[in-house]
C-alpha positions as CSV (number, residue, x, y, z in Angstrom):
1,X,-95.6,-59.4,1.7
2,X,-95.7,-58.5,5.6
3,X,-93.5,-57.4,7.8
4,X,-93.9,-56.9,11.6
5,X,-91.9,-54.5,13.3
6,X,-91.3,-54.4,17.4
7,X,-90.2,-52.2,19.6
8,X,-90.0,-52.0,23.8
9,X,-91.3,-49.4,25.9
10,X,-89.5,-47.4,28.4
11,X,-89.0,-45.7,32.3
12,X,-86.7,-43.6,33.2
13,X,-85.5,-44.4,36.8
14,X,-83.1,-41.4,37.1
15,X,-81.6,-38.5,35.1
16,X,-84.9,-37.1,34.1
17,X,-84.9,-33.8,32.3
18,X,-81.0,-33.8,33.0
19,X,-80.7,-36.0,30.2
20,X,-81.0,-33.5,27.8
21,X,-77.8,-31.8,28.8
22,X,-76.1,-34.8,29.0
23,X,-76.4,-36.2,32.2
24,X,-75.9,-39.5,32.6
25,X,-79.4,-41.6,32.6
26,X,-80.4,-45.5,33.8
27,X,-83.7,-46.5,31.6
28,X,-85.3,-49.8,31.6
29,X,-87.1,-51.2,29.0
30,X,-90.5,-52.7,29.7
31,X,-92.3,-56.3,29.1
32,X,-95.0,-53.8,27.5
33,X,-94.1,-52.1,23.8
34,X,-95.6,-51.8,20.2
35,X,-96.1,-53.5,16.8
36,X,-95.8,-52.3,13.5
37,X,-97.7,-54.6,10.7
38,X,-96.9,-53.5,7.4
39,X,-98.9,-55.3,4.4
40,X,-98.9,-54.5,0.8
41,X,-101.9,-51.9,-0.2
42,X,-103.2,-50.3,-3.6
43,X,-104.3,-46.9,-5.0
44,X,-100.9,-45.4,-3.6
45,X,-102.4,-44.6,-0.5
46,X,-102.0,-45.5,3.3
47,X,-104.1,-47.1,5.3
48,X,-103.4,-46.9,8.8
49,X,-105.2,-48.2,12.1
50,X,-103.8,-48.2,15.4
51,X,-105.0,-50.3,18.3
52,X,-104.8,-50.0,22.3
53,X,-104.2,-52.6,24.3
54,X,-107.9,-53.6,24.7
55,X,-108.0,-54.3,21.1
56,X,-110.2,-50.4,20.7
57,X,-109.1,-48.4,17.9
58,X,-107.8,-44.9,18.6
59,X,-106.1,-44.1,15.0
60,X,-107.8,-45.1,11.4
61,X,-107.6,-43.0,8.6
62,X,-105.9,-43.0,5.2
63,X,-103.1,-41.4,3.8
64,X,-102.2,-40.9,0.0
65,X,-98.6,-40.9,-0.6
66,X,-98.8,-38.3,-2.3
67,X,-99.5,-36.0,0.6
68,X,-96.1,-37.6,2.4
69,X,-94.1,-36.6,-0.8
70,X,-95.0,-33.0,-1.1
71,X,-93.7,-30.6,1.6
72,X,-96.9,-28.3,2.3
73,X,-96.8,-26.9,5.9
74,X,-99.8,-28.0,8.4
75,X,-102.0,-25.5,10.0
76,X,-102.4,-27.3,12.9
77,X,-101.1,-30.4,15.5
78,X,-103.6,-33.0,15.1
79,X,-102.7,-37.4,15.6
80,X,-102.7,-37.7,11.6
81,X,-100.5,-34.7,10.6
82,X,-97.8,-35.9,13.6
83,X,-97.9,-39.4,11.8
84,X,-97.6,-37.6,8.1
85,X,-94.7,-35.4,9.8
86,X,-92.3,-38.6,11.0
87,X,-93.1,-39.9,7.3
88,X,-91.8,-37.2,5.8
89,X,-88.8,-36.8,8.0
90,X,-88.3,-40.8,6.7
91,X,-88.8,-40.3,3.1
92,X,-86.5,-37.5,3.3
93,X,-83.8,-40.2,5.0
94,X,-84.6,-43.1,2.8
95,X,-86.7,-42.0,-0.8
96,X,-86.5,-44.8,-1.8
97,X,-89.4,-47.0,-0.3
98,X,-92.1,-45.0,-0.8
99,X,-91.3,-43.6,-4.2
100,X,-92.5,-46.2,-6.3
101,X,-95.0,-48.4,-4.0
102,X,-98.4,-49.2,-5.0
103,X,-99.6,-48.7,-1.2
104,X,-99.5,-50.4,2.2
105,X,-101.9,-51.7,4.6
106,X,-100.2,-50.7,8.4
107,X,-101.5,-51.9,11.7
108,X,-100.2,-50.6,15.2
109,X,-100.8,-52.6,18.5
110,X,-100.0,-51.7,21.8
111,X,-99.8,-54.3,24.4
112,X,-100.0,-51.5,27.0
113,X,-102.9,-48.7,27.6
114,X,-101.9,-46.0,25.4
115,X,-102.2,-43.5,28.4
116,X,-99.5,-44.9,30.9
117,X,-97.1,-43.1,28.7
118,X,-94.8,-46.2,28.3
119,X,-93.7,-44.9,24.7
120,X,-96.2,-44.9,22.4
121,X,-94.4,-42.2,20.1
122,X,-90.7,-43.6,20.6
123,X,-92.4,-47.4,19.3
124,X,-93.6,-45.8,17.0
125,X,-90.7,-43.5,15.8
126,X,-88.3,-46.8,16.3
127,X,-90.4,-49.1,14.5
128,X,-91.0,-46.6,11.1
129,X,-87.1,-46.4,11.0
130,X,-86.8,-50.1,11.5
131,X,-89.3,-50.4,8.2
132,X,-87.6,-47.5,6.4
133,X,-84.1,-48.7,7.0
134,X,-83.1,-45.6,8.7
135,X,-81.4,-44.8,11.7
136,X,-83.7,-44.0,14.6
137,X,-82.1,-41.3,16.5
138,X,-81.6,-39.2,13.2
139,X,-85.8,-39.6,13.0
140,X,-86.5,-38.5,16.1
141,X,-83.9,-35.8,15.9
142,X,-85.1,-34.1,12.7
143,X,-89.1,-35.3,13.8
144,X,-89.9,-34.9,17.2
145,X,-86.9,-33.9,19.1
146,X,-85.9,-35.1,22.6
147,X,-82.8,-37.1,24.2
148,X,-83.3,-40.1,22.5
149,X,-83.4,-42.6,26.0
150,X,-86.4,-43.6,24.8
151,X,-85.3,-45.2,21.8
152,X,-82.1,-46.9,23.0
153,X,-84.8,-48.8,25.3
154,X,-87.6,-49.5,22.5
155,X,-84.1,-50.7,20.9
156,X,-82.5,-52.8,23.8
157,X,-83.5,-56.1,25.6
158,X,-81.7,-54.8,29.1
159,X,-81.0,-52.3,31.0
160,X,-78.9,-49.2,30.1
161,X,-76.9,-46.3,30.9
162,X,-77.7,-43.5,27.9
163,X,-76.1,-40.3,27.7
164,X,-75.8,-37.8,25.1
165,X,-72.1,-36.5,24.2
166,X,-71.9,-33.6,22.0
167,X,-75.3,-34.3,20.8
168,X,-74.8,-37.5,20.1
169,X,-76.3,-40.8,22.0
170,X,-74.1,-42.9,23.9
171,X,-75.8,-46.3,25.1
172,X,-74.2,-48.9,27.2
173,X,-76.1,-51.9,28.7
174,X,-75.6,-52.5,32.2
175,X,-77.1,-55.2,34.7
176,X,-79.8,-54.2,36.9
177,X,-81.5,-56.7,38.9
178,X,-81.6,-55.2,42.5
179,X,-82.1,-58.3,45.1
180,X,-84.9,-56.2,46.5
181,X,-86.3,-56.2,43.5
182,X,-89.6,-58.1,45.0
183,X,-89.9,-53.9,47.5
184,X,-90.1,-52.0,43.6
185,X,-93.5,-51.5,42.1
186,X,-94.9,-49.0,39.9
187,X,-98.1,-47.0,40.2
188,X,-99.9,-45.2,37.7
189,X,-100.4,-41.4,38.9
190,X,-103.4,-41.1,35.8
191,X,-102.1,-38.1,34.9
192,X,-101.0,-38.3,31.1
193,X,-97.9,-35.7,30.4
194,X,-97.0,-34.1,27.2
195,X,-93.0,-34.8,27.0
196,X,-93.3,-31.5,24.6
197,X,-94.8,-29.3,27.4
198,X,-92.5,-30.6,30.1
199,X,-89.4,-30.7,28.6
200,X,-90.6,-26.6,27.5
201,X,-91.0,-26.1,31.0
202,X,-88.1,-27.6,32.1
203,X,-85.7,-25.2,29.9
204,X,-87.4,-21.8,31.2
205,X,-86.5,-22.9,35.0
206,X,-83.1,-24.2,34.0
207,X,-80.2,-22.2,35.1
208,X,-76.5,-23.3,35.4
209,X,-76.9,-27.2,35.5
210,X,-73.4,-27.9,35.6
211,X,-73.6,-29.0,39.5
212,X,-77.0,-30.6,39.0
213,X,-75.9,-32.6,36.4
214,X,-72.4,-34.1,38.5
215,X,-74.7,-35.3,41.2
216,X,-77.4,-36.4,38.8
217,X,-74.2,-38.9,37.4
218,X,-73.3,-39.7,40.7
219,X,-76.7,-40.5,41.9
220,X,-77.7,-42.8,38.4
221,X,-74.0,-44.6,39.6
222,X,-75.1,-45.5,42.8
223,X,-78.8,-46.4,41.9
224,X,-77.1,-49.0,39.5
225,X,-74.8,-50.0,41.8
226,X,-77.1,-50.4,44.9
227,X,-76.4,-53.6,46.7
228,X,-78.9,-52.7,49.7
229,X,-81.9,-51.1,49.6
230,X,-81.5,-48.5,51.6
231,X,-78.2,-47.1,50.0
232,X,-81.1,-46.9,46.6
233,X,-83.5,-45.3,48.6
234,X,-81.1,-42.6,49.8
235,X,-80.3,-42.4,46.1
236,X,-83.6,-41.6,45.0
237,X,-84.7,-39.3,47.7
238,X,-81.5,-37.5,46.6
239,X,-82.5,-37.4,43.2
240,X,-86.1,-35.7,43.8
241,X,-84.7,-33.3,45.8
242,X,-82.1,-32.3,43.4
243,X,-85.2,-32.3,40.6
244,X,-87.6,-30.1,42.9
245,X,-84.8,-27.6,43.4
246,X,-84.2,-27.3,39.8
247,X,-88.0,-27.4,38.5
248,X,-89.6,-25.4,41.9
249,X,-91.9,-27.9,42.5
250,X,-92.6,-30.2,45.1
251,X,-92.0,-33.8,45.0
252,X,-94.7,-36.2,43.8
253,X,-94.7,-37.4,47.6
254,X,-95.1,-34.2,49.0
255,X,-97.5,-33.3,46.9
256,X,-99.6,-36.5,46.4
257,X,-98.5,-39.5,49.3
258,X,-97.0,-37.1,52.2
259,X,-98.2,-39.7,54.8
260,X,-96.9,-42.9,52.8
261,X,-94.1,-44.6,54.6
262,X,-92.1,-46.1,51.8
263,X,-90.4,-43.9,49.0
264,X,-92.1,-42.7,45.8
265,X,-89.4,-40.9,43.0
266,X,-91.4,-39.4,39.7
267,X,-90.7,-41.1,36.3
268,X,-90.4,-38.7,33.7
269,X,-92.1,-35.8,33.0
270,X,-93.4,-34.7,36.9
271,X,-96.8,-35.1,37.8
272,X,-97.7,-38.2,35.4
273,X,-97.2,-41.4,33.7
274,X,-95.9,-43.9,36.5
275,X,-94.0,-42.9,40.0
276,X,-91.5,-45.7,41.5
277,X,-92.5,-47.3,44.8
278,X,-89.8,-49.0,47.4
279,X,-91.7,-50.4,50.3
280,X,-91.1,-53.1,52.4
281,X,-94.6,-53.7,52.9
282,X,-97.5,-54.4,50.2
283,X,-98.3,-51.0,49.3
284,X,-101.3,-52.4,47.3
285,X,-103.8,-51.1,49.8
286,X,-102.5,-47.7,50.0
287,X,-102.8,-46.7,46.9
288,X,-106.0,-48.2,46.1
289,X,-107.1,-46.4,49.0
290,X,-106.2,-43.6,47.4
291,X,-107.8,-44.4,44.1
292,X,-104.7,-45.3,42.0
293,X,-105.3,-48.9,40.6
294,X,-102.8,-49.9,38.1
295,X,-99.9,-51.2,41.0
296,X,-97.7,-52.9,39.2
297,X,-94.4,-55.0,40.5
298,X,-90.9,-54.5,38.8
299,X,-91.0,-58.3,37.8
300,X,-94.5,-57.8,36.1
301,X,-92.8,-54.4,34.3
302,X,-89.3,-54.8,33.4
303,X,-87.4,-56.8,31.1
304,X,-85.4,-59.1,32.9
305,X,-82.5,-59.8,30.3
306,X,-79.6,-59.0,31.8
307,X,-77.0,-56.5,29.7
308,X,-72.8,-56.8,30.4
């Protein structure tokens, strides 16, 4: 008996933060995502390993059953009692599996670093619910909260529009495959960000959004929409400026690349994971000037499936 589980990764490319009240979002899923092995154990216990991308292991540890059936509060956060909580919140949506096993041997692998923040929790949460038979919004929901993006991509080969209406997640796969495709890369800022702490901060700055959020729709239209790459850059520019307003911080080119001539727009959470790059030029040398090495190109990143 084994099973293996997969799931995509994710970036945002507009509608960041926003989405959370609904605004409309375009996501891409990546090349990059997760496995989920699941092999038949003994002693009704867990054993669970989790591998980077360079084949290093950053998880292993074992887990009694038991301790996912009862309901005892943890003291504090720490990587196994996160992985015990999203079991819990799946026994609780399917009893069934876990009830009467003997045990299971679980391996996770990355094909991406763990720290470019590609969705290493929203694999994760995807693939468990594949495995339990559950739906994977309703895990994340009653787990670890958020707007869900993430798992319409780990769940889609293409592009999509996502959007939450009355709570609930609305997904529609688009086609995306700007013909300037060959100006997009992505670079690695190196600076992880907890999703947690910046969607905390996020809704202490937040005040009427209603505006924010019509421009935010209009703005993820035209990025999909684009047919030149100027009308995208003016897009995007838009877009961080709308963000900064909202947040009261400065934009990650301001801050970071004020004398790069192409455009930069932050990818989720501000201040980390990746930024998108448009430049007609290599911009390579730049940023590895700068000391930011991981440069990739949207071919390289994105899947390239094409949605309706």
């Amino acid at each position: 008996m084994k099973k293996t589980f997969y799931s995509n990764g994710k970036l945002l490319i507009t509608g960041e933060y926003l989405v959370l009240d609904g605004a409309k979002a375009l996501a891409l899923p990546t090349k990059f995502g997760q496995n989920l092995i699941i092999e038949k154990g003994e002693n009704q216990e867990i054993k669970w390993k989790s591998y980077d991308s360079d084949g290093s292991i950053w998880f292993d540890d074992i887990i009694p059953i038991s301790v996912i059936l009862t309901k005892t509060p943890f003291e504090n956060e720490s990587i196994k009692n996160t992985l015990i909580t999203i079991l819990r919140t799946a026994d609780q949506l399917n009893p069934e599996l876990l009830l009467n096993s003997q045990g299971f041997n679980i391996t996770t692998q990355l094909n991406f670093p763990k720290k470019w923040g590609l969705g290493t929790s929203s694999t994760l949460i995807n693939n468990i619910a594949q495995w339990f038979s559950i739906d994977a919004f309703t895990l994340l929901k009653n787990s670890f909260g958020g707007s869900g993006y993430d798992i319409a991509c780990a769940q889609n080969n293409s592009p999509i529009i996502y959007h939450l209406e009355e709570k609930k997640p609305i997904v529609e796969t688009v086609k995306f495959h700007p013909a300037f495709s060959k100006n997009l890369y992505f670079v690695y800022l190196n600076q992880k960000q907890s999703s947690k702490s910046a969607i905390a901060s996020y809704k202490e700055k937040k005040n009427n959004l209603k505006e924010a959020k019509k421009i935010i729709d209009q703005i993820t239209e035209t990025v999909l929409n684009s047919k030149n790459e100027d009308t995208f850059v003016q897009a995007l520019e838009s877009h961080e400026k709308v963000l900064s307003s909202i947040l009261e911080t400065k934009t990650v080119k301001e801050s970071l690349f004020p004398d790069f001539t192409g455009t930069v727009k932050s990818l989720g959470a501000w201040g980390g994971d990746f930024a998108l790059i448009v430049s007609k030029e290599n911009p390579k040398p730049y940023f590895l000037d700068k000391g930011y090495e991981t440069i990739i190109q949207y071919s390289d990143m994105i899947l390239q499936l094409h949605g309706r």
